[in-house]
ZAZA-325286 format. One line per 8 residues: number of its first residue (from 1); their letters; for each residue x, y, z of C-alpha. Coordinates in nm, 2 decimals, always signed. Layout:
NUM	a	X Y Z ~ ...
***
This chain:
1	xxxxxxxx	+1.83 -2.40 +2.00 ~ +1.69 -2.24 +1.64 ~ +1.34 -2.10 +1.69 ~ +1.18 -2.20 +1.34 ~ +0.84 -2.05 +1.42 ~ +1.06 -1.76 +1.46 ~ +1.23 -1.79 +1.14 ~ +0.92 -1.91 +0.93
9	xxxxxxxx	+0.72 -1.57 +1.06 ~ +1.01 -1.38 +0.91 ~ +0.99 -1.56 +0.61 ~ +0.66 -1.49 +0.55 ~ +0.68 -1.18 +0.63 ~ +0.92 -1.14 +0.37 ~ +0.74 -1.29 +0.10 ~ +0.44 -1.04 +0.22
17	xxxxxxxx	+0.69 -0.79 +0.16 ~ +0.85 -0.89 -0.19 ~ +0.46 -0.92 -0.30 ~ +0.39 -0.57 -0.21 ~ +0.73 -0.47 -0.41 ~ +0.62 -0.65 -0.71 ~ +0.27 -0.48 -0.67 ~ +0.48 -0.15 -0.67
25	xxxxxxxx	+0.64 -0.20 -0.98 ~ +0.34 -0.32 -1.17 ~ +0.07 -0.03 -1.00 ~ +0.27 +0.20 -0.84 ~ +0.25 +0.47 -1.06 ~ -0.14 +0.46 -1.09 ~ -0.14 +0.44 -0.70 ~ +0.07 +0.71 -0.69
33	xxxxxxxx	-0.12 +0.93 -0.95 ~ -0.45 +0.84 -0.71 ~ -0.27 +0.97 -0.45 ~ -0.16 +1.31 -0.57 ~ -0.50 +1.33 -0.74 ~ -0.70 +1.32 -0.37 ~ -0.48 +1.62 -0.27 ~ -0.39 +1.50 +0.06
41	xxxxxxxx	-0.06 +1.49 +0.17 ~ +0.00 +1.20 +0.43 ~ -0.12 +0.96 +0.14 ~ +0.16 +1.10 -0.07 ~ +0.42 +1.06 +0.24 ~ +0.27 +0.72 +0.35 ~ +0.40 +0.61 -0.02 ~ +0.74 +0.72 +0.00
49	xxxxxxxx	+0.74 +0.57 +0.33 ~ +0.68 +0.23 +0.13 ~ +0.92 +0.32 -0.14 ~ +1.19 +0.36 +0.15 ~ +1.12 +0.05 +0.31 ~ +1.20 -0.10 +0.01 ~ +1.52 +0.12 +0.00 ~ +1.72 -0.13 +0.26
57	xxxxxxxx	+1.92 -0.45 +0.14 ~ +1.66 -0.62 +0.31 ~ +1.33 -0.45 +0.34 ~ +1.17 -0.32 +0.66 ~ +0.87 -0.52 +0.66 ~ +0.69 -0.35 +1.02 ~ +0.75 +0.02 +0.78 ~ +0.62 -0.22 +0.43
65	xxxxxxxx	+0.29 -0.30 +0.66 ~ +0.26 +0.02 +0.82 ~ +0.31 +0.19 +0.53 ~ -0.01 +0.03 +0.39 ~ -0.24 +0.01 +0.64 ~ -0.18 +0.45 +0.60 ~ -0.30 +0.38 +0.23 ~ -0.55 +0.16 +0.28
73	xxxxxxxx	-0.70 +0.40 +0.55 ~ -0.67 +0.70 +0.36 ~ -0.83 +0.57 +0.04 ~ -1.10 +0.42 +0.28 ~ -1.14 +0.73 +0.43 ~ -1.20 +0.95 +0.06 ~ -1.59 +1.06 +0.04 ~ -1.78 +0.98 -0.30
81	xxxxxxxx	-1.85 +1.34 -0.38 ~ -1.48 +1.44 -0.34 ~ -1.42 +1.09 -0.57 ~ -1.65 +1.21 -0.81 ~ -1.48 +1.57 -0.78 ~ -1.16 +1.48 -0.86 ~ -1.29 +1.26 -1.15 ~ -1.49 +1.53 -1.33
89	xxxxxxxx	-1.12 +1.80 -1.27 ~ -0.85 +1.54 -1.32 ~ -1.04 +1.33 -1.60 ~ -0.91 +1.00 -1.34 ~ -1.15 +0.72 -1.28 ~ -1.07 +0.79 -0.89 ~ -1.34 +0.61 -0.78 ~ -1.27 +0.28 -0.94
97	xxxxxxxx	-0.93 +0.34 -0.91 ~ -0.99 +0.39 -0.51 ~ -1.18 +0.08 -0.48 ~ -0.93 -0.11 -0.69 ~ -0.61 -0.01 -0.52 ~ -0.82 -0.02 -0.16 ~ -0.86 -0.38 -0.28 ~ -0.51 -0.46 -0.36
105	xxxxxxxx	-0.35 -0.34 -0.06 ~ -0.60 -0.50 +0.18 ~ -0.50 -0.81 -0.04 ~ -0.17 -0.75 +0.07 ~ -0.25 -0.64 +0.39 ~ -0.34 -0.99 +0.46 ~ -0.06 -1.19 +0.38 ~ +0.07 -0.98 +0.66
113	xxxx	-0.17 -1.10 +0.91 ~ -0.18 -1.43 +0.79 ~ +0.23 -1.43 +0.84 ~ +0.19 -1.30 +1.20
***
């Protein structure tokens, strides 16, 4: 017998994951340049983690998720005074761009959960 709770959770999961893709190709390159900016290189690596999720036919979506909730912690974990550091060397709004890409992957963060 077909499980469709089964097959409705993957399907969700899938359109968590094709919204994080089209996130990518909107604000990827900010989110990158945020990430190079705060010098730390597992943010870096947690990106082209998501970028190789999405390097399958059909996307990883446990790496997609994991993948973010790396991002999401390491922008949550960036201390105003190394924001505001960066901002004043790099000429980058990295605090507002911290808080606004924090925002957007805990956005998609969520349609993970509410998949699950």
């Amino acid at each position: 017998m077909l499980n469709t709770t089964s097959l409705d959770t993957a399907e969700a999961r899938f359109g968590a994951a094709y919204a994080v893709e089209q996130h990518l190709r909107r604000h990827g390159a900010s989110l990158c340049d945020l990430l190079d900016a705060l010098d730390d290189p597992s943010g870096f690596a947690a990106l082209c983690d998501l970028h190789g999720a999405f390097g399958q036919p059909i996307p990883d979506t446990d790496a997609v998720e994991a993948a973010l909730r790396d991002i999401r912690r390491i922008l949550a974990d960036q201390a105003p005074t190394s924001l505001d550091r960066i901002g004043h060397e790099r000429g980058l709004p990295a605090t507002d761009m911290t808080r606004w890409h924090g925002a957007r992957v805990s956005e998609l963060l969520g349609r993970f959960r509410r998949a699950d």
